[in-house]
C-alpha positions, 0 to 999 in steps of 0.5 A: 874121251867118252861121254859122261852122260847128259848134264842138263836139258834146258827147254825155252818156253815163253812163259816160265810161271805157267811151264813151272807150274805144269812141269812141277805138277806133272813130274813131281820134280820137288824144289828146284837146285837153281831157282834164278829169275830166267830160269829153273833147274831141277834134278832128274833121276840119277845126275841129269837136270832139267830146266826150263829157261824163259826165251825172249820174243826173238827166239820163238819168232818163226819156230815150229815148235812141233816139228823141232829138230830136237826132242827127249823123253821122260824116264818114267814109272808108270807111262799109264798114269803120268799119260792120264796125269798129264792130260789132267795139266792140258798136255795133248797127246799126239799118242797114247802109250804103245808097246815098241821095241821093248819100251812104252813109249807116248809123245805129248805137247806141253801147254806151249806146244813143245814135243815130249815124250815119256818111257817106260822100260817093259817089266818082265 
């Protein structure tokens, strides 16, 4: 059996209200499929999800949050724009976006420290 793809990508954050609000603005995300108390979920693209899930105290205890084990990337249409965007919202760039490998690729801290990254395929 072969993987279908990703379902959803849940991000634990400290405070919902002020992620929501960064997240929204800055990706456009639109209303959200899942509107719970704990957490929101929205459609990304083509059948992936992306939620944010309110964490409790214990399990930020003792988190690096930039060295996580664990990161993605941002499927996005102009890596330039959403960088300046972005900044706009009080992400902090560890690198602007750079040409690898035939993709653009930038990586960020949201507004609590968690490490992203944004993609951009290179146009021909």
């Amino acid at each position: 059996m072969k993987l279908n793809g990703i379902n959803v990508v849940y991000l634990y954050v400290q405070d919902l209200a002020k992620q929501r609000k960064f997240y929204e603005q800055g990706f456009d995300l639109g209303k959200p499929l899942i509107d719970a108390k704990w957490w929101v979920e929205y459609a990304a693209g083509t059948g992936s999800h992306f939620a944010l899930q309110q964490g409790d105290a214990t399990r930020f205890e003792g988190a690096n949050r930039a060295k996580g084990t664990v990161k993605f990337s941002f499927d996005v249409v102009d890596i330039q724009k959403m960088t300046e965007k972005l900044k706009g919202l009080g992400a902090k760039f560890h690198y602007e976006p750079r040409q690898e490998y035939g993709f653009w690729l930038a990586e960020f801290e949201d507004p609590e420290g968690n490490v992203l990254r944004l993609f951009e395929k290179v146009k021909k």
